[in-house]
Backbone as CSV, one residue per row, in Angstrom:
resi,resn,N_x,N_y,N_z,CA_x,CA_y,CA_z,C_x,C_y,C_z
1,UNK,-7.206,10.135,9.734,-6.894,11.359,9.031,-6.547,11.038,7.579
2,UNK,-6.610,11.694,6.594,-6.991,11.757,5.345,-5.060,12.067,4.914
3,UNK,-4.774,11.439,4.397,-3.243,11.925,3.969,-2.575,12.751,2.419
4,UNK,-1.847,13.529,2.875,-1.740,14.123,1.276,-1.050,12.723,0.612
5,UNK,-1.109,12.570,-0.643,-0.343,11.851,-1.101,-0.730,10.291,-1.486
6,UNK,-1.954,9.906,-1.217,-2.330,8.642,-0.966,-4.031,8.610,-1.980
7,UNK,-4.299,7.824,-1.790,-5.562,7.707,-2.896,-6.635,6.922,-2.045
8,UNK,-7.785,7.522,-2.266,-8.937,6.987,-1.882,-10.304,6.874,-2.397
9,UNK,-11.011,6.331,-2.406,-12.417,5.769,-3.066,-13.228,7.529,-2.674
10,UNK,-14.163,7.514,-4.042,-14.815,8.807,-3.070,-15.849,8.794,-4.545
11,UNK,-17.091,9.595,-4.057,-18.067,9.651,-4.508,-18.164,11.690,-4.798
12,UNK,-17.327,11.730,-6.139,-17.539,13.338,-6.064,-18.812,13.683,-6.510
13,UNK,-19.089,15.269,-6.187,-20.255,15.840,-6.785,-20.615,15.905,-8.347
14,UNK,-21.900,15.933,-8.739,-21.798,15.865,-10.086,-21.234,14.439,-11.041
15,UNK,-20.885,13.282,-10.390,-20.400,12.495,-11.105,-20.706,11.026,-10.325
16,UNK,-21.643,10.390,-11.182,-22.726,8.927,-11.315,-21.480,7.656,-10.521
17,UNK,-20.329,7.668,-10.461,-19.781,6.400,-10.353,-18.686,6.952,-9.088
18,UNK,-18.414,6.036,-8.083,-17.591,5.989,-7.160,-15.990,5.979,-8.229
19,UNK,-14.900,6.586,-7.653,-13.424,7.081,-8.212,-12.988,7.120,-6.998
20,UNK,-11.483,6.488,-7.561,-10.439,7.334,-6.611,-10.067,8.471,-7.085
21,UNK,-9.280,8.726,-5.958,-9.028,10.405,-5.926,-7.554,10.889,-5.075
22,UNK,-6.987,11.303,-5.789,-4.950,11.554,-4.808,-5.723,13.038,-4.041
23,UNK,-5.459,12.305,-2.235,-5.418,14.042,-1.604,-4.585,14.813,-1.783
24,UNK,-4.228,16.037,-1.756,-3.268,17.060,-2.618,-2.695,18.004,-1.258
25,UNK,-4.031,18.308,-0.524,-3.910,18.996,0.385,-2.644,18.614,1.496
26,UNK,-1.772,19.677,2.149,-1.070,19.572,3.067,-1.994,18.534,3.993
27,UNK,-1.015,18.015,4.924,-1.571,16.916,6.127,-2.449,17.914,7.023
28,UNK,-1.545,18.883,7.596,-2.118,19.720,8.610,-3.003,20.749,8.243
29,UNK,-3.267,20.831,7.145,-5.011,21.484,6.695,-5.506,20.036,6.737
30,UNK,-5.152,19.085,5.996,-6.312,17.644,6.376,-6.796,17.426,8.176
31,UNK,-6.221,17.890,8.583,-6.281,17.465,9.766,-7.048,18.412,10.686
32,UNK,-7.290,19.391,10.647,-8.068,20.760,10.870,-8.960,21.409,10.143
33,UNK,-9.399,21.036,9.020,-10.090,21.416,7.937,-11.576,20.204,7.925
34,UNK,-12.494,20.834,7.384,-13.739,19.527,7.298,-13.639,19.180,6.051
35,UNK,-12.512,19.666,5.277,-12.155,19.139,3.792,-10.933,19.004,3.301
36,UNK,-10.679,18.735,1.913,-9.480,18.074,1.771,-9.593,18.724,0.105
37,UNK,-8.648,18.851,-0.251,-8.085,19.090,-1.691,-7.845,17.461,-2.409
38,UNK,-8.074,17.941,-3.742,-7.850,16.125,-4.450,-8.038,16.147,-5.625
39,UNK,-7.404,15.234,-6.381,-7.504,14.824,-7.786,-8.125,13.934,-8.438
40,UNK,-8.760,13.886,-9.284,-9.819,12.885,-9.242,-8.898,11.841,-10.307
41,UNK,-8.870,10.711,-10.424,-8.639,9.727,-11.663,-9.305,8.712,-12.159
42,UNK,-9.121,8.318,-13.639,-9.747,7.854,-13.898,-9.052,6.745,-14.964
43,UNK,-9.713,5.796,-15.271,-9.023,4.375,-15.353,-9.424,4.667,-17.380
44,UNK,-10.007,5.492,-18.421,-9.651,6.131,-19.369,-8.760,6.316,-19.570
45,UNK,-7.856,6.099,-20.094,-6.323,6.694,-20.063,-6.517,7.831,-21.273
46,UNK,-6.088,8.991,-21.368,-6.476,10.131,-22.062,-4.746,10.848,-21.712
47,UNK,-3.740,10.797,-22.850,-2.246,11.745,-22.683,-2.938,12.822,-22.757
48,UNK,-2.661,13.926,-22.115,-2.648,15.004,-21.843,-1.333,15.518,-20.926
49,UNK,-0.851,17.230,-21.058,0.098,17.707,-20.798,0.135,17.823,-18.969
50,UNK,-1.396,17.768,-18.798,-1.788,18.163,-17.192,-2.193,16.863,-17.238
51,UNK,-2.031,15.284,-17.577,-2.550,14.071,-17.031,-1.129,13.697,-16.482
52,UNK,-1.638,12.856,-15.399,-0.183,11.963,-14.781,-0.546,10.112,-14.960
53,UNK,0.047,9.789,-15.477,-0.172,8.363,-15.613,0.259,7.609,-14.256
54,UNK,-0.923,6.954,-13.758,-0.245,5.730,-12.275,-0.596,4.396,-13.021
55,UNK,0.699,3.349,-12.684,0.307,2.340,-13.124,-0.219,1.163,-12.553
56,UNK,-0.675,0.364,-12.969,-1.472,-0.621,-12.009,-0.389,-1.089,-10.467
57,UNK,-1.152,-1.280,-9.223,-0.718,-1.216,-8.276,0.039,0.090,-7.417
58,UNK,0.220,1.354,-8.582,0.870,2.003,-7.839,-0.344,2.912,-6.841
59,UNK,0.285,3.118,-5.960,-0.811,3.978,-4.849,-1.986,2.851,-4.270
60,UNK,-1.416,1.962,-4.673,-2.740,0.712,-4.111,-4.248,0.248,-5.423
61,UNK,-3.741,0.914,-6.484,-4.388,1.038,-7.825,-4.783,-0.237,-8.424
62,UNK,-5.726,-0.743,-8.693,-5.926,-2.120,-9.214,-6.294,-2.099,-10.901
63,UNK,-5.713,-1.227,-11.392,-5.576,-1.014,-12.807,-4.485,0.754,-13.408
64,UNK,-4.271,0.626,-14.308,-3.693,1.850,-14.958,-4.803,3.244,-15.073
65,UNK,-4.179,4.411,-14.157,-4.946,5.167,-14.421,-4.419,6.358,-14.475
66,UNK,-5.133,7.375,-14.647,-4.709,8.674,-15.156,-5.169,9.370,-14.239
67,UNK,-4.168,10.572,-13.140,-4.869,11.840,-12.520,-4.940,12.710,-13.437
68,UNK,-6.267,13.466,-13.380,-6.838,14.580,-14.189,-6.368,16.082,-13.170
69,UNK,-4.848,16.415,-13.440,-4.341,17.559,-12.489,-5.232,18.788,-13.025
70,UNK,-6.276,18.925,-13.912,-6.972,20.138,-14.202,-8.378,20.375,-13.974
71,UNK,-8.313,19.301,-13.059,-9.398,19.143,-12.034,-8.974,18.767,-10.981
72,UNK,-8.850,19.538,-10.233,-8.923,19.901,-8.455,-10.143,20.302,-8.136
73,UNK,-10.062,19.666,-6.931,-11.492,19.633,-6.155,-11.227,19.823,-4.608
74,UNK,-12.185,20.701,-3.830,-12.431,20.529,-2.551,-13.479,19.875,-2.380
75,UNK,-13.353,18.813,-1.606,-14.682,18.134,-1.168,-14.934,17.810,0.366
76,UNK,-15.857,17.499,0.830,-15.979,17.381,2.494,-16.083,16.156,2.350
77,UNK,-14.600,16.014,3.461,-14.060,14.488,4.367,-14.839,13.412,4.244
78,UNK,-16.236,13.619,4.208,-17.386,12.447,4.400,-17.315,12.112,2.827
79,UNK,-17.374,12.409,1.983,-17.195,11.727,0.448,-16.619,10.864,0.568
80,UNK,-15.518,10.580,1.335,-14.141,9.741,1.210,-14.384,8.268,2.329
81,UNK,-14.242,7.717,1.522,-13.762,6.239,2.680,-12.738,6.269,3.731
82,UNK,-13.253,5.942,4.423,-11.949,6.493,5.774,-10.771,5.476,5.549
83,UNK,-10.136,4.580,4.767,-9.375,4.174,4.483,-8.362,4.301,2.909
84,UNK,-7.298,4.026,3.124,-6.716,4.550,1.650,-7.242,3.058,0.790
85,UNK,-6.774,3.219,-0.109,-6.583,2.643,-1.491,-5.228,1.573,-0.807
86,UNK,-3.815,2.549,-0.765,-2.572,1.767,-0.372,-1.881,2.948,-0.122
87,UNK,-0.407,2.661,-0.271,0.550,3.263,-0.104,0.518,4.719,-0.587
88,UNK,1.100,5.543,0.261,1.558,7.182,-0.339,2.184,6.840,-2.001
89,UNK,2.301,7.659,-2.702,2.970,8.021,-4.091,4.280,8.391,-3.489
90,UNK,5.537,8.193,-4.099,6.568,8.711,-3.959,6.421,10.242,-4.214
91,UNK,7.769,10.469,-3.551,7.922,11.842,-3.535,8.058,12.211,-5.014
92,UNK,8.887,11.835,-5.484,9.044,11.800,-7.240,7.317,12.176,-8.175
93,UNK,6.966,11.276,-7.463,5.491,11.178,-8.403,4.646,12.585,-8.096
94,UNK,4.633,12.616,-6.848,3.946,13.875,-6.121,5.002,14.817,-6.806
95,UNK,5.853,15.225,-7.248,6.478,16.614,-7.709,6.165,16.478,-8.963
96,UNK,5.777,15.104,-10.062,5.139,15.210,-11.478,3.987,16.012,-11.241
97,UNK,3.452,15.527,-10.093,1.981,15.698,-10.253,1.658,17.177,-9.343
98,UNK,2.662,17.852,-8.860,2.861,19.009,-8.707,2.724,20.071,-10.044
99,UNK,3.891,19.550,-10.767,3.916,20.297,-11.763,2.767,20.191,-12.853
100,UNK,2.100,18.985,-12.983,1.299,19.028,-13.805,0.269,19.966,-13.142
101,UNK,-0.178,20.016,-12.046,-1.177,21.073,-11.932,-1.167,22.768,-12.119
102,UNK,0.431,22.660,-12.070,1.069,23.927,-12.486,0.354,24.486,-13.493
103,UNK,1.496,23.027,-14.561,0.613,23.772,-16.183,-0.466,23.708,-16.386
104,UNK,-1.830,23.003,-15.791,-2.662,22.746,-15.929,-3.785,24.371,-15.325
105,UNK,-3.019,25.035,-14.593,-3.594,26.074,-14.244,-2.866,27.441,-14.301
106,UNK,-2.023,27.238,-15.268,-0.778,28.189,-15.370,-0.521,29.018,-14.496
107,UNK,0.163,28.355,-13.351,0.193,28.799,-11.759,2.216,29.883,-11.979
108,UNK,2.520,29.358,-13.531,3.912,29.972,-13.060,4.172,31.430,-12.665
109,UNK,4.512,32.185,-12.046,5.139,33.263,-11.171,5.540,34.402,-12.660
């Protein structure tokens, strides 16, 4: 099963080169769903207000990279390597990267 919070190799649509990608989606839509919510990143480092910086090793990362929170994606399960990258993101990191998708889609209330 595909985990929120964790990073994996994946081949999105529209784009020439294999990426990781943070699943976003709750566990229990991963788990019942033939798809998954996700962030794509990329090893460019580009500051932006909606970028989250991971640094090498974190999430199982073998260099410094940037999630692009203003790109969310649904993609079907089969894109994805059935194994992670590494470790979940802290909870900490996952509420940056909460909020960055916030502003990134001006989700505030």
């Amino acid at each position: 099963m595909f985990e929120r919070g964790r990073l994996y190799w994946c081949r999105l649509p529209d784009d020439s080169k294999r990426r990781p990608v943070l699943v976003l989606s709750p566990d229990l839509r991963n788990e019942l769903a033939n798809d998954v919510v996700v962030i794509p990143a990329s090893s460019v480092i580009r500051v932006g207000p909606w970028h989250v910086l991971l640094r090498k090793g974190e999430g199982g990362l073998d260099r410094s990279s940037v999630l692009k929170c203003e790109q969310p994606a649904t993609i079907r399960k089969a894109r994805l390597d059935a194994e992670p990258v590494g470790r979940r993101l802290s909870t900490d990191r996952m509420s940056e990267i909460a909020a960055a998708v916030i502003r990134a889609l001006e989700l505030r209330a």
